[in-house]
C-alpha positions in Angstrom: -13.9 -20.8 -10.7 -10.6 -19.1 -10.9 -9.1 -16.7 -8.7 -9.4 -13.1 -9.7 -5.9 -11.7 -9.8 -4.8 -8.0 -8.0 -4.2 -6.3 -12.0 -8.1 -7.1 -12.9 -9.4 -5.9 -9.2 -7.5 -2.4 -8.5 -9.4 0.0 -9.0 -9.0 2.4 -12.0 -7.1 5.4 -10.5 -4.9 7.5 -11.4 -1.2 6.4 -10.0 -0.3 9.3 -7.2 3.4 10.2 -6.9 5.5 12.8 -5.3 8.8 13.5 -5.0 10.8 12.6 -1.8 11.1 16.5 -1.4 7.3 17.3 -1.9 6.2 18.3 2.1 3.6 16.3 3.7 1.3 19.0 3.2 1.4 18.8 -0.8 1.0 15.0 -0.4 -2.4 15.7 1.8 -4.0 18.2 -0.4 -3.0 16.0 -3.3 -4.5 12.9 -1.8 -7.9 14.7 -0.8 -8.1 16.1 -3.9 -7.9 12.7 -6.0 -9.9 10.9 -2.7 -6.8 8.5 -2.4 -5.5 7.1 0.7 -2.1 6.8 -0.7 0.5 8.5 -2.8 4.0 6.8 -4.3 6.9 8.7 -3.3 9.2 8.5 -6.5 12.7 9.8 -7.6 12.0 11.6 -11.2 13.9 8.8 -12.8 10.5 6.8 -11.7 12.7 4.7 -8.6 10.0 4.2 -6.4 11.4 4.9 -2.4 8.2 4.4 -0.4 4.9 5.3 0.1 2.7 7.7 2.1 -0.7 6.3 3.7 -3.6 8.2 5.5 -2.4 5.9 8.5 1.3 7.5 8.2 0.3 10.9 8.4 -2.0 9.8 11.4 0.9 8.4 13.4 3.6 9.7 11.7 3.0 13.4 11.8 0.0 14.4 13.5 0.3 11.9 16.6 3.8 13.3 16.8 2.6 17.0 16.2 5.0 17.6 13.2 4.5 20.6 11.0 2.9 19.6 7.8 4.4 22.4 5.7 7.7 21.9 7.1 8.2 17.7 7.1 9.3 16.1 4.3 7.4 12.8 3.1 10.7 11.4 2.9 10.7 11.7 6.3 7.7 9.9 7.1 7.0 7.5 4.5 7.1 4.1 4.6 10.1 3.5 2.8 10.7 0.3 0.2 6.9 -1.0 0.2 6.6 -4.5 0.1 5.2 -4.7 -3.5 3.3 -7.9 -5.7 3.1 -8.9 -9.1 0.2 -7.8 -10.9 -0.7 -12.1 -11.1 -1.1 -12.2 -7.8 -3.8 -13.5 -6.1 -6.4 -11.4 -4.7 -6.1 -14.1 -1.4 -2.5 -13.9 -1.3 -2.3 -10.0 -1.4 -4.9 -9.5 1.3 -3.0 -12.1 3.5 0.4 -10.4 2.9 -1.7 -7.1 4.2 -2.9 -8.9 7.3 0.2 -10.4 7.9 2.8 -7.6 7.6 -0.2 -5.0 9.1 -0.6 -2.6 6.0 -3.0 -1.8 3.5 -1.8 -0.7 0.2 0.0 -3.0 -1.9 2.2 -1.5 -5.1 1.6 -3.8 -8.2 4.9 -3.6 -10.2 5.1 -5.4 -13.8 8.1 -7.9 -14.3 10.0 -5.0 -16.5 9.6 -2.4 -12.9 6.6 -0.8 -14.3 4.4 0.4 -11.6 1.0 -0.6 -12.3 -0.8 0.8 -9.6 -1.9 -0.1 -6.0 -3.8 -2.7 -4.6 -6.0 -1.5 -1.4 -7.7 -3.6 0.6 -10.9 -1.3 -0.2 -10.1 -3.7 -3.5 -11.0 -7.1 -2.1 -14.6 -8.7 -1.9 -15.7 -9.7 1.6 -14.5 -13.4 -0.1 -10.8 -13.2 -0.2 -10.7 -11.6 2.6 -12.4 -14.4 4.8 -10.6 -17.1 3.0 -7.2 -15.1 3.9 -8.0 -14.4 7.3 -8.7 -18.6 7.4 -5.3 -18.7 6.0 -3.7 -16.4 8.4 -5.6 -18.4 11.0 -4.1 -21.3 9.9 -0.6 -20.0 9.1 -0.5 -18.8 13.0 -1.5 -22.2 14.3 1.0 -23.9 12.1 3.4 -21.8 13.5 2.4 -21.8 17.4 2.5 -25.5 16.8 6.0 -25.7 15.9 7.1 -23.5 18.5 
């Protein structure tokens, strides 16, 4: 059988973007309203700088008791995402999340054309486990090489 690809697993939402000047508040009510744990932070030319996660506002503002009216997600975003092609394996996405500690992946097309965002909400319980076997492995490759 195959393996599915991120572009045919995403699920079908709208792409959420913001400005770099757009405060953390906008970005909040924005991503309650479209029940997204994410929004794109974009220059109007479409340049994508970074991204905004419920986990950034968690340590990024709140933890640190910034004003949400007053910070900028520029500020606080997670700036150049690491981002996959849209044939990318569901496996190989979900290990670049475990790896590198995120979960959100931007899926940009070979001409820069942002598809959308792979979550791990996207992944069956199947790639997971066969990344975190990978991941597993990949660490004990490493420990054994010093």
């Amino acid at each position: 059988m195959a393996e599915r690809i991120v572009s045919k697993t995403m699920a079908a939402r709208h792409i959420l973007n913001m400005l770099p000047s757009a405060t953390v508040w906008e970005a909040a009510c924005t991503m309650t309203k479209a029940n997204s744990g994410n929004v794109l932070v974009m220059e109007a030319s479409g340049e994508l700088l970074g991204i905004l996660t419920e986990r950034d506002l968690m340590t990024r503002v709140v933890a640190k008791a910034l004003e949400a009216k007053k910070t900028l997600v520029s500020q606080v975003m997670t700036p150049h995402p690491h981002t996959v092609s849209p044939d990318t394996t569901v496996s190989q996405a979900v290990l670049i999340m475990i790896e590198r500690g995120f979960r959100h992946l931007p899926v940009i097309s070979q001409n820069g054309h942002i598809l959308g965002v792979f979550s791990a909400r996207d992944a069956l319980p199947r790639e997971v486990d066969a990344a975190m076997t990978l991941a597993e492995f990949h660490e004990q490759i490493n420990d054994a090489m010093g």
